[in-house]
C-alpha positions as CSV (number, residue, x, y, z in Angstrom):
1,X,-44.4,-244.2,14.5
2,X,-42.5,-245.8,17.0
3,X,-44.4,-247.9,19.9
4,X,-43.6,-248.2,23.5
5,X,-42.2,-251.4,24.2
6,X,-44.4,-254.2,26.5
7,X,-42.4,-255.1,29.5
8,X,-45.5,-257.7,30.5
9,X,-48.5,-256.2,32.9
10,X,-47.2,-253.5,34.6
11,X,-46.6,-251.7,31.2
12,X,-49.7,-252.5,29.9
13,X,-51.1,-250.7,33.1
14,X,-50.7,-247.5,31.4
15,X,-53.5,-248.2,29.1
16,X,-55.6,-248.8,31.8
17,X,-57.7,-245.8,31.9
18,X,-58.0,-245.6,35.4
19,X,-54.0,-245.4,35.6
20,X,-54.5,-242.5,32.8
21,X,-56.1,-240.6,35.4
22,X,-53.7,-240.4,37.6
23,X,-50.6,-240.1,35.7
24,X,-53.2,-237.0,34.5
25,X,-53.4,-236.0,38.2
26,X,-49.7,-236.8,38.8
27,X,-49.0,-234.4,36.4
28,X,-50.9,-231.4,37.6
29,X,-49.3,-232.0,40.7
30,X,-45.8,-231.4,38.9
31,X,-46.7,-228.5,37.2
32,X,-48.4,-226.9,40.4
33,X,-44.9,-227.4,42.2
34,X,-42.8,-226.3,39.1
35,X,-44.7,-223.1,39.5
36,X,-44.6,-223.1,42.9
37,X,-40.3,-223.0,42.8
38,X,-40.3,-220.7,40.1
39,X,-36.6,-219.4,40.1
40,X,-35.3,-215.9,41.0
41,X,-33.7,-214.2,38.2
42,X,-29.3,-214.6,38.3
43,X,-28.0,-212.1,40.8
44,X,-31.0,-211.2,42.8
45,X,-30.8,-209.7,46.6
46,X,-33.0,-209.1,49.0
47,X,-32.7,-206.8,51.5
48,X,-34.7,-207.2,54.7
49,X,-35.2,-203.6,57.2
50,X,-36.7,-204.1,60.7
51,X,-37.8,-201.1,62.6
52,X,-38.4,-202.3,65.8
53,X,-41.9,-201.7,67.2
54,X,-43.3,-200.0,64.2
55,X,-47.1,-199.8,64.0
56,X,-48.4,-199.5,60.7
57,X,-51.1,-196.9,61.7
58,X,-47.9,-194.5,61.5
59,X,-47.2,-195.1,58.4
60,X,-48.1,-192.1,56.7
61,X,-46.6,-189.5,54.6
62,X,-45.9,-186.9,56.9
63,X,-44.2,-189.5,59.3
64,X,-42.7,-191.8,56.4
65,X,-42.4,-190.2,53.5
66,X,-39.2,-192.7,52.0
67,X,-41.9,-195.8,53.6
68,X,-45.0,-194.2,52.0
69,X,-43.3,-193.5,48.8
70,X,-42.2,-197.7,48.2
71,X,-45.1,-198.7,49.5
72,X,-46.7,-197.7,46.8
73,X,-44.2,-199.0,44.2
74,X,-44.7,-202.5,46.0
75,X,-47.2,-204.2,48.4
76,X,-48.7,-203.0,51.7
77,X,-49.7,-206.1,53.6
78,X,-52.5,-204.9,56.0
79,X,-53.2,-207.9,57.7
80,X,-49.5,-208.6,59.1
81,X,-48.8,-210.7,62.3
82,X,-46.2,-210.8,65.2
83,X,-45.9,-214.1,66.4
84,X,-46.6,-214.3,70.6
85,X,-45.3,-213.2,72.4
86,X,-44.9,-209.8,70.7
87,X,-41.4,-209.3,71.7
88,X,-38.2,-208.8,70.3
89,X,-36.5,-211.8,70.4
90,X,-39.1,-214.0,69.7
91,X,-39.7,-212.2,66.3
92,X,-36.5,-211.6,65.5
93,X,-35.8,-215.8,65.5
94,X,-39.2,-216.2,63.8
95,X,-38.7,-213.8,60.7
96,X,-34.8,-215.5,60.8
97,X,-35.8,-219.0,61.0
98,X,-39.5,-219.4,59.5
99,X,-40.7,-221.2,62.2
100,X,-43.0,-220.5,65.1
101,X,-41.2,-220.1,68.8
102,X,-41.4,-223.2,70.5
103,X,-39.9,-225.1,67.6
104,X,-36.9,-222.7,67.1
105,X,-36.7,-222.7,70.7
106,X,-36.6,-218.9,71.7
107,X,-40.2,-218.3,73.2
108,X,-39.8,-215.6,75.2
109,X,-37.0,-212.2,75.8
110,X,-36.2,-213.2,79.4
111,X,-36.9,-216.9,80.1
112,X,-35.6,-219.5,83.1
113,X,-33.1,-221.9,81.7
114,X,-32.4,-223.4,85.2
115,X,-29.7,-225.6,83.3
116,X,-27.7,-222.1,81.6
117,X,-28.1,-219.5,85.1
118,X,-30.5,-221.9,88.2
119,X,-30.7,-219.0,90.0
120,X,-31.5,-215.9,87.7
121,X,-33.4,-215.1,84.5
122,X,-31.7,-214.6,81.7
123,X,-31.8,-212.5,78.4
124,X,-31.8,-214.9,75.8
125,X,-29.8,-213.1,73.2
126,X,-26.9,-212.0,75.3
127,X,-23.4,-213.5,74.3
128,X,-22.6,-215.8,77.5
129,X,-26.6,-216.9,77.1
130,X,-25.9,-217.9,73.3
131,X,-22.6,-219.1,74.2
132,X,-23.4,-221.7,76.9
133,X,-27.1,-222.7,75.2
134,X,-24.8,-223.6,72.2
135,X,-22.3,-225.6,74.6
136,X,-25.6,-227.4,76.4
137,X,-27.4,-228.2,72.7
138,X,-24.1,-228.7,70.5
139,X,-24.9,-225.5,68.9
140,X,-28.5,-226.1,68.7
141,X,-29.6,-222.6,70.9
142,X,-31.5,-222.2,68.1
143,X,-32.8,-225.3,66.5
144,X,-33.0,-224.9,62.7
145,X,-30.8,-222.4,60.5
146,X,-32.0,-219.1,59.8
147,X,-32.0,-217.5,56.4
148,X,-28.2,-216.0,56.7
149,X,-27.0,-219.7,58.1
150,X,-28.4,-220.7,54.8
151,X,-27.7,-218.5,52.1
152,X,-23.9,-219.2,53.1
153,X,-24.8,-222.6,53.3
154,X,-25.6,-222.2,49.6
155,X,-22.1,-220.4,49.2
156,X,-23.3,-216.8,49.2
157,X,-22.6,-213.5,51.6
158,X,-24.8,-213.0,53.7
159,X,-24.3,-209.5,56.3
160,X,-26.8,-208.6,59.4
161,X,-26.2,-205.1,61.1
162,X,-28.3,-204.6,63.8
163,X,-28.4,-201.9,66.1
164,X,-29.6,-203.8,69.1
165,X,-28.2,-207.3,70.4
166,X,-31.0,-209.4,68.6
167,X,-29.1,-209.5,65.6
168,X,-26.4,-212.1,67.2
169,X,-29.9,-214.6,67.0
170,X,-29.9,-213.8,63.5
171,X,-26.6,-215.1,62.3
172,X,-24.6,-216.7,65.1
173,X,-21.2,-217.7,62.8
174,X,-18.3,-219.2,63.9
175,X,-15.6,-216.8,64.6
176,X,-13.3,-218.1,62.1
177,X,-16.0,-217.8,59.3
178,X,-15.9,-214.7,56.7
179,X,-14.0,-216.2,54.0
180,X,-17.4,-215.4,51.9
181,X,-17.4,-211.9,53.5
182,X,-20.5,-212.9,55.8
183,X,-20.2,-210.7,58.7
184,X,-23.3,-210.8,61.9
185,X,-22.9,-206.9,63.3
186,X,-24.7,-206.5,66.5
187,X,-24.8,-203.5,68.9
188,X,-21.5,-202.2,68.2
189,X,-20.1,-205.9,68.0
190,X,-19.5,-208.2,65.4
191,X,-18.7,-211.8,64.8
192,X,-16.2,-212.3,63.0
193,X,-14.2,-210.3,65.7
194,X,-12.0,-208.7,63.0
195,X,-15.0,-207.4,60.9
196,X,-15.7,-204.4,63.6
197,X,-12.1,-202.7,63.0
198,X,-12.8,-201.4,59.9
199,X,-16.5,-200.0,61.2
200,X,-15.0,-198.2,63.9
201,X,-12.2,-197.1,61.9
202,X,-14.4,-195.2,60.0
203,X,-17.0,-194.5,62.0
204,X,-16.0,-194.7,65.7
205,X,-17.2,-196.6,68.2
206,X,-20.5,-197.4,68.9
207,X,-22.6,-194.3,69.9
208,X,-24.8,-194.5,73.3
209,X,-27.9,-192.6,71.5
210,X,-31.0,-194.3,70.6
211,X,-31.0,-192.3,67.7
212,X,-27.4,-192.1,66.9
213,X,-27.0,-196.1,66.8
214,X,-29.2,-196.5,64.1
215,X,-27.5,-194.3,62.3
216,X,-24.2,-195.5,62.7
217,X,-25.5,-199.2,62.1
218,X,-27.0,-197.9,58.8
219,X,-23.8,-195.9,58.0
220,X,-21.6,-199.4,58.9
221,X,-23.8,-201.5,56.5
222,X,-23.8,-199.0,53.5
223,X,-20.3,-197.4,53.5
224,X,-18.7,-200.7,55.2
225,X,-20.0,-203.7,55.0
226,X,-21.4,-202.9,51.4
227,X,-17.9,-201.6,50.1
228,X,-16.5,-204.5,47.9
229,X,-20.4,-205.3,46.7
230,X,-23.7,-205.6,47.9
231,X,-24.2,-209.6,49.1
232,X,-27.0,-211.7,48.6
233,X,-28.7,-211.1,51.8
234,X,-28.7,-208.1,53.6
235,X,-30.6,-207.4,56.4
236,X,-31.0,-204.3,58.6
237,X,-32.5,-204.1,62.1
238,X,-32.9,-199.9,63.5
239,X,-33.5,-199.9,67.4
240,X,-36.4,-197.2,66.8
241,X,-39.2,-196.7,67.1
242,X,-39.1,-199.1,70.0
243,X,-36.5,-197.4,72.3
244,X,-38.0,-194.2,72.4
245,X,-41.7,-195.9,72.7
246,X,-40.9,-197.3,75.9
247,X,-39.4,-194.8,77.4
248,X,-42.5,-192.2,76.5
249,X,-45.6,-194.2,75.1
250,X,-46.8,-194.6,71.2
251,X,-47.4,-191.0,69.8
252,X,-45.2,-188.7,72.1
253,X,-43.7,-186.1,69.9
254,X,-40.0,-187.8,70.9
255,X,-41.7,-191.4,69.2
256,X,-42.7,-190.0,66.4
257,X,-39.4,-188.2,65.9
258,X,-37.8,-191.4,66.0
259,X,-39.7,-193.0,63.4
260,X,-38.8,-189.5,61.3
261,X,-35.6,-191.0,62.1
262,X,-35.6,-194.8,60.7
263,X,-37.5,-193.0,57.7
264,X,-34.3,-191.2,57.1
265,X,-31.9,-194.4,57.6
266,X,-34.0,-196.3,55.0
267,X,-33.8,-193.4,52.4
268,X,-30.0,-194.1,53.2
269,X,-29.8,-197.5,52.4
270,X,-32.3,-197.2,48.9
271,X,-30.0,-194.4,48.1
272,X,-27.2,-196.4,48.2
273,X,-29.0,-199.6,46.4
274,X,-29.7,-196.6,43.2
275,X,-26.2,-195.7,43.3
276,X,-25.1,-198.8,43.1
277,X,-27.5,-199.9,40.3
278,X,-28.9,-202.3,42.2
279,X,-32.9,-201.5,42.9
280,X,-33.9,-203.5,39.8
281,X,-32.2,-206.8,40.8
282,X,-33.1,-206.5,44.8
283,X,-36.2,-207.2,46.6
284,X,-36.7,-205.3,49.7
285,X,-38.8,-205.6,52.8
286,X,-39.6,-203.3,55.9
287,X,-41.2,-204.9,58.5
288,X,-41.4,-204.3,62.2
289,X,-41.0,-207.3,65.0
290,X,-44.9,-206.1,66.6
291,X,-46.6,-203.2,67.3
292,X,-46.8,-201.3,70.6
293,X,-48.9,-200.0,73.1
294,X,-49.3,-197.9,76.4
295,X,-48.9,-199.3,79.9
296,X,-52.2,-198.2,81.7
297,X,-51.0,-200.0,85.4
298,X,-47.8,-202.0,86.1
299,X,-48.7,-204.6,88.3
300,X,-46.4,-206.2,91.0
301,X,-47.1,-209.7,90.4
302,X,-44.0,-210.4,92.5
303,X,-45.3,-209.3,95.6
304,X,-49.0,-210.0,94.7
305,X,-48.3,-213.7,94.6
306,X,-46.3,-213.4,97.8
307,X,-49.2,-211.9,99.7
308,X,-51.4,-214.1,98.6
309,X,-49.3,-217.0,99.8
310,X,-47.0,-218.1,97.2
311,X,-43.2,-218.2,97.0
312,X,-42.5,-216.2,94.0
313,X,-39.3,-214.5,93.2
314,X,-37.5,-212.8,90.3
315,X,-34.1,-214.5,91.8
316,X,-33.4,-217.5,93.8
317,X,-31.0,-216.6,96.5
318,X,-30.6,-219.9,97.7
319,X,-31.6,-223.5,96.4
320,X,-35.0,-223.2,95.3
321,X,-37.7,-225.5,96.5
322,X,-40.7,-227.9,95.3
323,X,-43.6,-225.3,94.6
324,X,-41.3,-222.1,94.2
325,X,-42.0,-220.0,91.4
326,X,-39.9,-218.0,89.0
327,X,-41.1,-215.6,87.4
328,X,-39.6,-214.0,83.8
329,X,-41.3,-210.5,83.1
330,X,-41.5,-209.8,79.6
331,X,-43.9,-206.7,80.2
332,X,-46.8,-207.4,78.7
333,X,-46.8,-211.5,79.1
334,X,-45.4,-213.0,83.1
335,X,-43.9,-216.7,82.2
336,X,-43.9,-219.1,85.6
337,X,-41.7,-221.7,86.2
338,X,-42.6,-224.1,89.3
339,X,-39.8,-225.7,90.7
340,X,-40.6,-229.6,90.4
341,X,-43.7,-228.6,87.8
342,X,-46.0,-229.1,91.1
343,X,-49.1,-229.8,89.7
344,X,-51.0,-228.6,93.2
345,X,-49.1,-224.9,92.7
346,X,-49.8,-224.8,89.3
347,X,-53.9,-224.8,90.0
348,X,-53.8,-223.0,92.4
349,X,-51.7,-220.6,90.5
350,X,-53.9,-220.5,87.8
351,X,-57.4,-220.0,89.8
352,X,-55.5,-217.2,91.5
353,X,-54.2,-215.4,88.2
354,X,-58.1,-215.9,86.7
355,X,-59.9,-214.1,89.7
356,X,-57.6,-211.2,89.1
357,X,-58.4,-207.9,87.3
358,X,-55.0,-208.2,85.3
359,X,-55.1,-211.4,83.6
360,X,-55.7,-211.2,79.6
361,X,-55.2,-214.8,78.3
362,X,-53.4,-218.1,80.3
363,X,-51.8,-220.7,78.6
364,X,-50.6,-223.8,80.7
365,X,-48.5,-226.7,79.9
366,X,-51.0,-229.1,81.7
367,X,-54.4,-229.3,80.8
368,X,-55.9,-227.0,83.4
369,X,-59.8,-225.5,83.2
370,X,-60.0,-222.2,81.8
371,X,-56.9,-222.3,80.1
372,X,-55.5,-222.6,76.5
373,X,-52.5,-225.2,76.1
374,X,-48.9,-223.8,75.2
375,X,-49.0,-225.6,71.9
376,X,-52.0,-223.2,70.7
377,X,-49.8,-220.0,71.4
378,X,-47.0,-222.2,69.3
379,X,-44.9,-221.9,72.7
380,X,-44.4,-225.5,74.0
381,X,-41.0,-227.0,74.0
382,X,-38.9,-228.8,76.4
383,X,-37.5,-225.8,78.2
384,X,-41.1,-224.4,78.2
385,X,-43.1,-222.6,81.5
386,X,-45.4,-224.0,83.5
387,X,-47.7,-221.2,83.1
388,X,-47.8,-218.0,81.0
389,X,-49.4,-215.1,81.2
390,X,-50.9,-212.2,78.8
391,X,-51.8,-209.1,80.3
392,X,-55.6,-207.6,79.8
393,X,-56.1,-205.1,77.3
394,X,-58.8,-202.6,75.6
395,X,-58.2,-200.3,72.9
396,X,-58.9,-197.3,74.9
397,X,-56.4,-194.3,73.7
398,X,-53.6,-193.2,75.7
399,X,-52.2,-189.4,76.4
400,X,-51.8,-188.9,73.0
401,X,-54.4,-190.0,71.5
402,X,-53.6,-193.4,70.2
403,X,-55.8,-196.9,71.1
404,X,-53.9,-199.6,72.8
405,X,-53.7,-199.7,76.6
406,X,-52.6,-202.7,78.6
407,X,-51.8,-203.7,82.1
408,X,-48.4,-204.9,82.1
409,X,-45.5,-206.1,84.8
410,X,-43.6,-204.3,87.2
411,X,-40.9,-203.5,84.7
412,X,-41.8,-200.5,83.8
413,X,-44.5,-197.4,85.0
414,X,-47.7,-196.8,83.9
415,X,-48.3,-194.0,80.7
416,X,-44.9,-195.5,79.5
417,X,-44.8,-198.2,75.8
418,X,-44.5,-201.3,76.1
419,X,-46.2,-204.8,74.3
420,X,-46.0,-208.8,74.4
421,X,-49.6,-209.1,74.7
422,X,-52.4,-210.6,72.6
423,X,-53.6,-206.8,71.9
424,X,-54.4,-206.6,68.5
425,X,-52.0,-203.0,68.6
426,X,-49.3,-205.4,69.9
427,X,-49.8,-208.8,67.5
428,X,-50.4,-206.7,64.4
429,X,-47.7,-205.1,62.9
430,X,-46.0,-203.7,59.5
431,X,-44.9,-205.1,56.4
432,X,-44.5,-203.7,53.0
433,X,-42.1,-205.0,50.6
434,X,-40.5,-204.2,47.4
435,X,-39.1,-205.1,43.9
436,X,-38.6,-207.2,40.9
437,X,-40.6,-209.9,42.8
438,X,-43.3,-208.2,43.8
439,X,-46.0,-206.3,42.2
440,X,-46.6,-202.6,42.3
441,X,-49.1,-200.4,44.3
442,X,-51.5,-203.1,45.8
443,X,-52.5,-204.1,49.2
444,X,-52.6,-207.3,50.6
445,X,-55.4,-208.5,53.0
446,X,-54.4,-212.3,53.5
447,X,-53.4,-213.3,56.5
448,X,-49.7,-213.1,57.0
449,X,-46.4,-212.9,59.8
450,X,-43.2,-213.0,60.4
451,X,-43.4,-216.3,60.2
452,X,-43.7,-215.9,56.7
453,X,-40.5,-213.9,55.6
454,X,-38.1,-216.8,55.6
455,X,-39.7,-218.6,53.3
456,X,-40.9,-216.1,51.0
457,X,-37.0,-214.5,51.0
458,X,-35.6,-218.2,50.2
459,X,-38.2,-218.8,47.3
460,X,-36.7,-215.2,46.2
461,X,-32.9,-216.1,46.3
462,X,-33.3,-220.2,44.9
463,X,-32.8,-221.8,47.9
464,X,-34.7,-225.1,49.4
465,X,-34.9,-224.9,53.2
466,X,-33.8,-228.8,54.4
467,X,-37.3,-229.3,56.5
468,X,-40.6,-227.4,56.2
469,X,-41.3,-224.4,57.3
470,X,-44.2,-223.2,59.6
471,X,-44.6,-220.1,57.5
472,X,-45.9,-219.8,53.8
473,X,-44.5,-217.8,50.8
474,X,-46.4,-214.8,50.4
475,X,-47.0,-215.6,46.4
476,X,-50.5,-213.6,46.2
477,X,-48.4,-210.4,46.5
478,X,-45.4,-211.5,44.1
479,X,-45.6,-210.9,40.6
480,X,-45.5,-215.2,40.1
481,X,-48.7,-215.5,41.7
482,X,-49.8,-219.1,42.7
483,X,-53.2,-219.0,44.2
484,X,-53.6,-219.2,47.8
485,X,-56.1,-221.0,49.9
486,X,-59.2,-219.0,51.4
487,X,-58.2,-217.5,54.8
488,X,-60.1,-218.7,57.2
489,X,-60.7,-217.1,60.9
490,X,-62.1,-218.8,64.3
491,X,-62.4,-217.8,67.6
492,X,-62.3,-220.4,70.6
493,X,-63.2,-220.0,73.8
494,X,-63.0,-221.4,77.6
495,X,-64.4,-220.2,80.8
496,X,-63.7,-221.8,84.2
497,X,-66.9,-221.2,87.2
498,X,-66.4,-220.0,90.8
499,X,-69.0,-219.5,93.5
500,X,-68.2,-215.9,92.9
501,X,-68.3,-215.4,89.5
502,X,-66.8,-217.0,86.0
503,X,-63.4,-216.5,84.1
504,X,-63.6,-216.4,80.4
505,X,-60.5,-215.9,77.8
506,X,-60.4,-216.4,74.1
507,X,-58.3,-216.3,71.4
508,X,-58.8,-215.2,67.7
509,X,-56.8,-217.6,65.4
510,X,-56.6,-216.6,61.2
511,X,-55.9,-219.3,59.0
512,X,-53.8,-219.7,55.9
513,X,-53.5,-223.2,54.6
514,X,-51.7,-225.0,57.2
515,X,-50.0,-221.2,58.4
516,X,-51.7,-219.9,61.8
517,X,-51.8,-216.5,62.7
518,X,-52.8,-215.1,66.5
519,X,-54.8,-212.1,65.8
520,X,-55.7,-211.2,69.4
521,X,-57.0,-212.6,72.9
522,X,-58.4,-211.3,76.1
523,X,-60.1,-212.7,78.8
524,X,-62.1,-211.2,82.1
525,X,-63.3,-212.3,85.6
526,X,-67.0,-211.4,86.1
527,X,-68.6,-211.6,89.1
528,X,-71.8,-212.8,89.8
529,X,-74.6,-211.0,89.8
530,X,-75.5,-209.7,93.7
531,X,-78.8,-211.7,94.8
532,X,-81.9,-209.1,94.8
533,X,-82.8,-208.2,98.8
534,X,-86.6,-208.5,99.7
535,X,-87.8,-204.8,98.8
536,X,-86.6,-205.2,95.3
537,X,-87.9,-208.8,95.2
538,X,-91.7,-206.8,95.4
539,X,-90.8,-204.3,92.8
């Protein structure tokens, strides 16, 4: 038998039995990340559906028959999470880029960038927006790659088709890309410019109906972009239910037709998958960006700050001053922007927004009493708010029967949908997923979010992300199961005293590893008690 050769001490180190322990340990260690970047099998796809503002309470098989049906051939995740605020936008870059909203840098739907528009708000995913935040950031509007950016990074296709704007966040590729037949469809648009003539060519242009522009979206992906073969990555975002949500509530008849609806668009596209032959080698997911409620008062914060002695405005008309404040509605969350960051404005601000009986949770980017700081709603960043907002909540039913009310801004009227709060209806949304990755007819009560589909779909498709993610990969529910830290759950809690009475907010944070999930958080102002008069005093 042959012998290892002596190179002096440090080889004979390795009969040291202390150094056999932890080459030993070192070892494990391998093995546990060998397993842990298990590969996909050769030609695996994944196919990612977002129905916008999809509860998972109404997922059921009169509603959803096509959802109920795979939901039971894969995994129903029943502890899901948006990430906060529980808006579009926001989750649309989260479930893109794997990581939470202040680090990708879109925190909010309608934020201030006083350097892209000084005197309006501005829709974050709108072209010119995109457009000059890349020009001011050197294409940095979004601060790490999503999944499609790279997949074709890796060489693959990638194709988004979205029926609402969010999916030019998803894939923003240069105009002159496509040469790997990657196209980003969005609203009736698409990037590269060419790749819409053949969609409308087909299927003419761009419908106005809620309804309709799902299925034409749907229709573009399968019959179009799907036509010379089925890409790596495919991911499809349907407008409904959320459209028809907000303009009704959760539960009208015309809500629940619309989920009927994105029912019907999905049986599309796993029609086309079986017709293709291409079930067994994809892994799909339907998830929904958060969940919804009902708007029980729309409250004028604008000219509720104004009366009580503020300058607030939804538009400077002029060049603002010191102390002004700016104020971005995203319906169920108001983010504030002082002018200067006036620390004197900003407490008063705050002592004014917790003696109100609208105010749900405050975060602050300056340590102020009674508030939570923007880093523990994952929301701090450099073009950040002074102050944000969460509307209260209760889970009181609405018209139709279904819990979730919430005050929200002046945006929209009361009995009408809406969301962005900490409401667990709003933070908790659906997932269920799929495939030759995942195992069949279980449910899943970690902890997860959106957070965690980026991940999870690169684990899926062989590709190493350049930094680490803030999200995990779901491997409890996949059929290479690597065992997943205990979830753990806390609730913290702060409370700031006036001579009339106390406000008190707190926040419910789950725990997975080093993920973080917001599960929900309210707050209250409650008066003191009224001092007992003489009579009762002798009682």
């Amino acid at each position: 038998a042959s012998t290892l050769p002596r190179t002096g001490d440090r080889c004979s180190l390795f009969y040291d039995s202390r150094m056999r322990r932890i080459i030993s340990l070192l070892f494990l260690i391998v093995c546990a990340y060998a397993a842990a970047v298990v590969p996909a099998q050769p030609g695996r796809r994944v196919l990612l559906v977002v129905w916008d503002g999809m509860r998972p309470d109404f997922v059921t098989e009169e509603n959803t028959p096509t959802l109920w049906k795979l939901a039971r051939e894969g995994v129903t995740f029943r502890n899901h999470h948006a990430a906060y605020p529980s808006a579009t936008m926001v989750n649309g870059t989260v479930m893109a880029t794997g990581v939470h909203p202040g680090r990708s840098g879109v925190i909010a739907n309608h934020v201030y960038r006083s350097d892209i528009d000084p005197h309006h708000t501005v829709d974050v995913e709108l072209p010119p927006i995109v457009k000059k935040g890349d020009e001011l950031s050197r294409g940095k509007y979004i601060a790490v790659p999503t999944v499609a950016d790279l997949v074709e990074r890796a060489g693959a296709p990638s194709v988004i088709a979205a029926a609402k704007s969010v999916g030019l966040l998803l894939g923003r590729r240069p105009n002159n890309a496509g040469a790997n037949r990657s196209v980003t469809l969005f609203q009736g648009k698409a990037l590269p410019d060419a790749a819409i003539d053949p969609i409308t060519e087909k299927l003419g242009t761009f419908p106005s109906a809620h309804l309709q522009r799902d299925s034409w979206t749907t229709k573009a992906l399968i019959d179009v972009l799907w036509k010379d073969g089925i890409p790596s990555f495919s991911m499809l975002w349907l407008g409904e239910p959320d459209l028809t949500q907000h303009q009704t509530a959760p539960g009208a008849p015309a809500a629940v037709a619309a989920i009927k609806s994105a029912d019907q668009n999905l049986a599309a596209v796993l029609s086309a998958l079986d017709k293709r032959k291409a079930r067994e080698t994809t892994d799909v997911f339907v998830v929904s960006d958060h969940g919804f409620s009902t708007i029980r008062r729309s409250i004028d914060i604008p000219k509720i700050l104004n009366q009580a002695g503020f300058a607030a405005t939804t538009e400077f008309t002029g060049e603002p001053k010191p102390g002004d404040i700016m104020l971005a509605g995203n319906g169920g969350s108001v983010l504030f922007y002082i002018v200067g960051h006036d620390s004197t404005v900003a407490h008063r601000l705050v002592e004014f927004l917790q003696q109100s009986d609208f105010a749900g949770v405050i975060f602050a980017k300056q340590p102020l009493d009674g508030t939570f700081a923007l880093e523990q709603a994952n929301i701090q960043n450099d073009h950040a708010p002074d102050v944000v907002m969460a509307f209260r909540w209760d889970a009181s039913k609405n018209q139709f029967g279904i819990p979730g009310m919430i005050d929200a801004d002046w945006q929209r009227s009361a009995g009408k949908g809406t969301h962005a709060t900490l409401s667990r209806f709003d933070m908790h949304n659906t997932l269920i997923t799929a495939g030759p990755d995942f195992k069949r007819g279980e449910t899943n009560d970690l902890p997860s979010g959106n957070v965690d589909l980026a991940p999870t779909i690169l684990q899926i498709l062989r590709i190493t992300p350049p930094d680490k993610m803030n999200g995990r990969i779901l491997s409890e529910a996949m059929t290479v199961t690597i065992p997943s830290e205990q979830p753990q759950t806390k609730r913290i809690e702060v409370m700031k005293h006036f001579s009339s009475g106390t406000w008190r907010q707190s926040l419910q944070i789950s725990r997975v590893g080093s993920t973080t999930y917001l599960d929900e958080g309210n707050g209250a102002f409650v008066g003191n008690a009224p001092a007992p008069n003489e009579s009762e005093r002798d009682r």
